[in-house]
N, C-alpha and C positions, 0 to 999 in steps of 0.2 A: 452493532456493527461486528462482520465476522472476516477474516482474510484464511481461508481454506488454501492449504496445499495440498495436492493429491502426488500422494508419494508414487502411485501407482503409473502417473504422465510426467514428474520431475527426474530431469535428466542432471541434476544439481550442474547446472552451468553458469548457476546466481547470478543470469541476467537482471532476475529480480532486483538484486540486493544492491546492484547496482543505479539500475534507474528509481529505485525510491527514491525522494529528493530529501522526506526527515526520517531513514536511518531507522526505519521499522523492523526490517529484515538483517538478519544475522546470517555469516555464510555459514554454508552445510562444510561438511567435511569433505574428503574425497570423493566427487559424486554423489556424493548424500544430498536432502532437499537442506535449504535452508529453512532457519526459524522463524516463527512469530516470537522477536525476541521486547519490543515496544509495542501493543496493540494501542494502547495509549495515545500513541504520538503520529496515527494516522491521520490523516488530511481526508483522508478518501477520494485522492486524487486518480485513483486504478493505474496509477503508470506503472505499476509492477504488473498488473493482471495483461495489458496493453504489449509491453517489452518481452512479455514469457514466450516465447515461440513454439510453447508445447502447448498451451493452454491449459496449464496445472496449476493456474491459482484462479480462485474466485475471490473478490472482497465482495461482500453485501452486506447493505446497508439498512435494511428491513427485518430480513431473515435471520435466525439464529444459527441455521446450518443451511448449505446448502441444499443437504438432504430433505430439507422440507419444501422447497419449490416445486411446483408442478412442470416446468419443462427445464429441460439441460440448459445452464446459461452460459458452460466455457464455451470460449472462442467468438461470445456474442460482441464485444467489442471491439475484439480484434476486426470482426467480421464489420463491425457500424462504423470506425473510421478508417477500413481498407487495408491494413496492415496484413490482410491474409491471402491478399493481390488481388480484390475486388475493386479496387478503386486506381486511377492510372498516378494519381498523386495523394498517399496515403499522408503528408505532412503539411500539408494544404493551411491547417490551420492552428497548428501544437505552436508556432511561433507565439501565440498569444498567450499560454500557459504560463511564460516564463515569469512572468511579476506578481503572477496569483500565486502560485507554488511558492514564488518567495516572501508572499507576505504570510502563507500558508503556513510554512515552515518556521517563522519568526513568532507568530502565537502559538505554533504548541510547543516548539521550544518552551517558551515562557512560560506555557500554561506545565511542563513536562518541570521546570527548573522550581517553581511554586509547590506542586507537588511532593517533591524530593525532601524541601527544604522544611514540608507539614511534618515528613516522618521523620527528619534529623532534629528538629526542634520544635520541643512541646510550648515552648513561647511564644511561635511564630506565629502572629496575627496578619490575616488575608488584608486586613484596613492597610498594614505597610504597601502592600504591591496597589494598589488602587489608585 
């Protein structure tokens, strides 16, 4: 899994960093892009790729860089649920998202809080969280 920003199309408006639901992205400074600051603690729900109104992020989930796919992917999303004004009700159906994303967000938390606690404590046996 890779979340590309292309500094070249980020207008640093951290739309992004806002619609993440678990808090991947870090904001940029003045205009600056934001960070991939948790890769970790992605869902792979694309709602930062979805929300970007420049089309300057990519996540992919296969790929190691974007640069190895054979056709351009920004804006394909935007483009497949309407957001880019190809559909007359581009929200039609994101209401459903909302209990995925929260149980989404509630396992890598966990899985994010487990991790943390491996490199704070050489005692810490994975059996306790099971």
């Amino acid at each position: 899994m890779t979340i590309d920003i292309l500094e070249e199309r980020c207008t640093g408006c951290n739309t992004c960093v806002v619609a993440c639901p678990d808090h991947v992205l870090d904001m940029g400074q003045e205009e600056q892009a934001p960070t991939v600051a948790r890769p970790d603690q992605c869902q792979i729900c694309f709602m930062c790729e979805v929300y970007c109104p420049h089309d300057a992020l990519y996540v992919g989930v296969d790929a190691v860089r974007r640069d190895e796919l054979s056709h351009d992917p920004l804006g394909q999303i935007r483009h497949d649920y309407g957001w880019d004004g190809a559909s007359a009700d581009p929200l039609r159906n994101f209401w459903r998202l909302g209990p995925l994303l929260r149980e989404g967000v509630e396992i890598s938390s966990e899985r994010y809080a487990r991790q943390k606690k491996r490199h704070e404590d050489p005692l810490f046996s994975e059996a306790k969280f099971s």
